[in-house]
C-alpha positions in Angstrom: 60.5 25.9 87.6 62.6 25.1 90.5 63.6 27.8 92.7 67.6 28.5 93.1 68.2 28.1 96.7 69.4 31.2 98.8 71.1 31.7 102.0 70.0 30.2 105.3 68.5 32.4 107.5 67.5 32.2 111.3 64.9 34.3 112.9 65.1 33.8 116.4 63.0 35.3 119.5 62.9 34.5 122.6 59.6 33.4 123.6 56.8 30.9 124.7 54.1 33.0 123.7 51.9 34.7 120.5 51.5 38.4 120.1 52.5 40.7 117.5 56.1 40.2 117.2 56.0 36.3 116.6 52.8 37.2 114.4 55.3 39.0 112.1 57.7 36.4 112.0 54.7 33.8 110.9 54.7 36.0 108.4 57.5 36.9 107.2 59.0 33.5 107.2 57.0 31.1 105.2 57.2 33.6 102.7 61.0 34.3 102.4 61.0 29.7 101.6 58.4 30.4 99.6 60.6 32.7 97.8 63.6 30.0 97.9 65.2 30.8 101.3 66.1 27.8 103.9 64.5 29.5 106.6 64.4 28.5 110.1 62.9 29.9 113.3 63.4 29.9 117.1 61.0 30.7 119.6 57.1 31.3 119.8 54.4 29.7 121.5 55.4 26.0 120.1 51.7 25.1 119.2 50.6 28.4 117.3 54.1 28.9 115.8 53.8 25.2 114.1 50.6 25.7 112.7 51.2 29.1 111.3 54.4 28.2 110.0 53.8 25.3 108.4 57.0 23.7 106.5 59.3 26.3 108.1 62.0 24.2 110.8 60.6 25.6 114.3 62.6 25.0 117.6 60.8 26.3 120.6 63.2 28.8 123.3 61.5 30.1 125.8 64.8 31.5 127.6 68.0 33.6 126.4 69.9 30.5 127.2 67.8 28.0 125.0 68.3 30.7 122.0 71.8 30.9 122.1 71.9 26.9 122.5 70.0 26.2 119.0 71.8 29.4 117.3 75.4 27.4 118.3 73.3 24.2 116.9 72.0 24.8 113.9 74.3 24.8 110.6 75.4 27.3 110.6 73.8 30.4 108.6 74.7 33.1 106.6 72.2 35.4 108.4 70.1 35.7 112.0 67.7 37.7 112.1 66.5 38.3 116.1 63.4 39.7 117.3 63.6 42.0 120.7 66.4 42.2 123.5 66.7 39.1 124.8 67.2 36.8 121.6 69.1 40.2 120.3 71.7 39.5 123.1 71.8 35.8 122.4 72.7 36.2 118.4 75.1 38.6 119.7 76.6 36.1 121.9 76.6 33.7 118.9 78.1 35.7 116.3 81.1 36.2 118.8 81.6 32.7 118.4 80.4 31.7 114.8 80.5 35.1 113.4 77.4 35.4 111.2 76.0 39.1 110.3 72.9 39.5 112.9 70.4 42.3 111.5 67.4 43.0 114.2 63.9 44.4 114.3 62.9 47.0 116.2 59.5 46.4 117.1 59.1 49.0 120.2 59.4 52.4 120.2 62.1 52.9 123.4 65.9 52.7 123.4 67.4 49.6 124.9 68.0 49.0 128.4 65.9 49.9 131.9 68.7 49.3 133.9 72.4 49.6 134.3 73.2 46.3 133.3 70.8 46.0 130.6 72.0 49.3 129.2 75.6 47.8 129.1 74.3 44.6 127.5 73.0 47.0 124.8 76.5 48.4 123.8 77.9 45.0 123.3 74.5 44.5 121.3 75.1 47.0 119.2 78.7 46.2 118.8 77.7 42.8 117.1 74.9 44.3 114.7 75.3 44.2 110.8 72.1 46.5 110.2 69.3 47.2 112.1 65.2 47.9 111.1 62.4 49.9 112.4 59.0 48.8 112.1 58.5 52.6 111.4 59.3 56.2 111.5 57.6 56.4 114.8 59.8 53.7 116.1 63.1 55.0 114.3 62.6 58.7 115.9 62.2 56.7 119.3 65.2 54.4 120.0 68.1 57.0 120.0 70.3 54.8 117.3 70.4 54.5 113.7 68.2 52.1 111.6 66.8 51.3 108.3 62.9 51.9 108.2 60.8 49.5 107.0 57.0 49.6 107.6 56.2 46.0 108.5 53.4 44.3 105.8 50.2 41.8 106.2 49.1 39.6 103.5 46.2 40.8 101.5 42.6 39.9 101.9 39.1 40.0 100.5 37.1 42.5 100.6 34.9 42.9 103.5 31.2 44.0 102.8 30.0 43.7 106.5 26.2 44.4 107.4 26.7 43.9 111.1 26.8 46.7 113.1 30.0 46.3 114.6 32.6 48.2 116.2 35.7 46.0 116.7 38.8 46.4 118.7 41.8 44.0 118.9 44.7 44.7 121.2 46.0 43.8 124.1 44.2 45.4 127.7 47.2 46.9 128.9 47.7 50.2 130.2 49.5 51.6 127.1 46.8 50.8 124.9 44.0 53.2 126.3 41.2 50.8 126.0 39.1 52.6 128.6 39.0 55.5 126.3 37.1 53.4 123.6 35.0 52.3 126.5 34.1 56.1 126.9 34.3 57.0 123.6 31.5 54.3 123.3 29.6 55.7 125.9 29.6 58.8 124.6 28.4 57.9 120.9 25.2 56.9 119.9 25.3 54.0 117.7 24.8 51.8 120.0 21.6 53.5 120.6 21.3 52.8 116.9 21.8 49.0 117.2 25.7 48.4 117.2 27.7 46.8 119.3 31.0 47.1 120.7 33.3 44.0 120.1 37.0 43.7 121.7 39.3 41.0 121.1 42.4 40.7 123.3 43.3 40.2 127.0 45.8 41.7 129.9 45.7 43.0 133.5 43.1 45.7 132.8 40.1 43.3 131.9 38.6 43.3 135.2 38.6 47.4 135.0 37.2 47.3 132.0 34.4 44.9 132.7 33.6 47.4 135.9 33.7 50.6 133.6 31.7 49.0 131.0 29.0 48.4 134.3 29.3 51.3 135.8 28.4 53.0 132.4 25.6 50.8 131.6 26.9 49.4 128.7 26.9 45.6 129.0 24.4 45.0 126.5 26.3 46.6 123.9 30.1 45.5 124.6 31.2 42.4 124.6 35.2 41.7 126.0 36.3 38.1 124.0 39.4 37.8 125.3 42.0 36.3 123.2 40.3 35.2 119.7 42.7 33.2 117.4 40.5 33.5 114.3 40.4 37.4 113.3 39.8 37.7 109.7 36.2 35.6 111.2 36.0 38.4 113.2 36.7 41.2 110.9 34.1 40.2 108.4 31.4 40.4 110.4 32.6 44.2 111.4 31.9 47.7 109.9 34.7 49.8 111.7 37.5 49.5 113.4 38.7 51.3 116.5 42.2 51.7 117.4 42.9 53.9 120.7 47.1 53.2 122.0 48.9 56.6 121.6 52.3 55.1 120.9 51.4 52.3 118.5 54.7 50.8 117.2 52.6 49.5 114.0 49.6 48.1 114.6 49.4 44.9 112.7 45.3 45.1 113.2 44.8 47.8 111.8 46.5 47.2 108.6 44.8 44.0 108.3 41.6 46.1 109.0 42.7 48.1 105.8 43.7 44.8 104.2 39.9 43.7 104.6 38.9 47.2 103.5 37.7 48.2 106.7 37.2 51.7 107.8 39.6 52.6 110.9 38.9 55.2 113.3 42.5 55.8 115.0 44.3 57.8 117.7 46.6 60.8 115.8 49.8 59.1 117.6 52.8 56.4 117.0 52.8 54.3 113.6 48.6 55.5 113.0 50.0 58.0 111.0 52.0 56.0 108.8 49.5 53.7 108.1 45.7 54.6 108.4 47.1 58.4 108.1 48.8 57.9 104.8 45.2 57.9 103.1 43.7 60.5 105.7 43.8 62.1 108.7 40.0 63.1 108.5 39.3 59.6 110.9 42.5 60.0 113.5 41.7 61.8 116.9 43.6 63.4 119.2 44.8 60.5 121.3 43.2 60.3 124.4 40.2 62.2 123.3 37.3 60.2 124.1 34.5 62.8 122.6 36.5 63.1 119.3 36.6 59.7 119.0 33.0 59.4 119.9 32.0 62.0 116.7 33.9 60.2 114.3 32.5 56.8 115.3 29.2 58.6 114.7 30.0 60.1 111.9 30.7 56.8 109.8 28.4 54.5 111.4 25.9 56.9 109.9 26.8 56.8 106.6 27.4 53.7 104.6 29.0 55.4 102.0 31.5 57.3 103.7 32.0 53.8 105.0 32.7 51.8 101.4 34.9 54.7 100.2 37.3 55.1 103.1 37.4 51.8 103.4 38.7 51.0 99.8 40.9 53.7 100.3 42.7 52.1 103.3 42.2 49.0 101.0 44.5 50.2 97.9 46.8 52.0 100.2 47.3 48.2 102.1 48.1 46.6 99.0 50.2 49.0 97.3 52.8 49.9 100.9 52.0 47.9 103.5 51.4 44.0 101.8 53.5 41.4 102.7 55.3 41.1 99.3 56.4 44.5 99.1 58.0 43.9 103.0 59.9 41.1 101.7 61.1 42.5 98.8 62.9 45.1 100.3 63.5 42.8 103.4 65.3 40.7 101.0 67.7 43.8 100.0 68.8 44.2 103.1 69.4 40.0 103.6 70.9 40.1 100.5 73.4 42.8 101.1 74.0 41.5 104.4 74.2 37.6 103.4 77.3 38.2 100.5 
């Protein structure tokens, strides 16, 4: 059956690199063609976006300027679709000119604008928006302006069954974050006096205070720091629990693929943890910023297996019922619909 074509849309950051917001739009993207859409992106870390996007059009922008140049470029679309300030002020820019709706993400949970003339650039942001989305409730209640939640989604996954004792992490070592209270909360439990090991994925400025910390606690042989680590589902089926620590998580797109992958997440009571890992239970979400709490519950499950398996196909159902990619698209594709008329 061939697909009746929809609307061209643009989603368009401004960007060189890969985190979690051009992770979404790898996403989201090759999923709205799939779905019949003539889809085209801007920005992203050229190499990654390419090979995650596959047969979606990519033009690389690292700069506001070089966003605004292919938004004036490209045939012009019935919708754009911009990711974060900078590419929010460039479609605003644009639909002064070509005047096409512009909806935007809100991936961060802070209001516009650190300065004066950032702050005015967000009224004439605002100005130029047809609708506006939250990642989540956590975000919404945080940027001072009104917007449509919707909880982003991940694509499902099998079933992980893993046997190694493995705690993983994956995020970004950057103040926000709180990594060093995993480090203490893993020097404080004793599964790694049980055989496990502490695995984190990710890299920022606090990776040399981390790797001190980790030393000055004696726990080398039983962390290991990756850095950045392209391949995570590799990772996540080789690990039995998952440890989240930032206190104002915006989403947290690894720990919903941890509940896509069905496995059991021990998370800080804080930002979007409560949305997601919290909608099947708070029993496993500790007080953020408490390291012995988080130490307990780490206990708790490593020590039982099947406490494991059941919260883990908990967070599992929960994934694939709210928080899959298909159900973000279909209601994604409300709002494009409504917008794109």
């Amino acid at each position: 059956m061939v697909k009746r074509q929809q609307p061209r849309v643009v989603h368009c950051i401004r960007s060189d690199a890969f985190a979690g917001v051009e992770r979404y739009v790898t996403y989201v993207a090759p999923e709205l063609q799939r779905r019949g859409w003539d889809v085209t992106v801007v920005g992203g870390d050229p190499r990654r976006m390419r090979a995650e996007l596959g047969r979606v059009r990519h033009f690389p922008a690292a700069t506001t300027s070089a966003v605004l140049t292919k938004l004036m470029r490209v045939e012009k679309p019935a919708l754009v679709h911009a990711h974060m300030t900078a590419a929010e002020a460039a479609a605003a820019s644009a639909h002064v000119m070509r005047r096409f709706p512009v909806v935007v993400t809100r991936h961060f949970a802070a209001p516009r604008g650190s300065t004066p003339l950032v702050r005015f650039g967000a009224r004439f942001i605002r100005a130029s928006l047809a609708g506006q989305i939250s990642v989540s409730r956590f975000v919404a209640n945080s940027i001072g302006e009104p917007s449509t939640v919707l909880l982003n989604g991940v694509p499902l996954a099998d079933r992980t069954m893993a046997n190694d004792l493995v705690v993983l992490m994956a995020q970004r070592l950057e103040p926000e974050k709180q990594t060093e209270v995993a480090i203490e909360a893993w020097a404080r439990s004793s599964l790694r006096h049980r055989g496990w090991r502490m695995v984190v994925a990710g890299n920022g400025r606090l990776r040399a205070d981390l790797i001190e910390r980790i030393s000055q606690r004696s726990l080398g042989g039983s962390v290991t720091l990756l850095g950045m680590h392209n391949d995570m589902a590799s990772l996540m089926s080789r690990s039995s629990i998952f440890l989240a620590t930032s206190p104002d998580e915006p989403f947290g797109f690894s720990v919903v693929e941890a509940m896509a992958a069905g496995i059991p997440v021990v998370a800080a009571r804080a930002g979007a943890h409560t949305e997601t890992v919290g909608s099947v239970s708070d029993r496993w979400l500790f007080s953020a910023g408490d390291a012995g709490q988080a130490a307990s519950m780490l206990d708790a499950l490593g020590q039982d297996p099947e406490a494991r398996e059941r919260y883990g196909n908990q967070l599992r159902a929960a994934q694939r019922q709210h928080l899959s990619l298909a159900v973000h698209v279909d209601q994604l594709e409300v709002i494009y619909r409504d917008l794109a008329k």
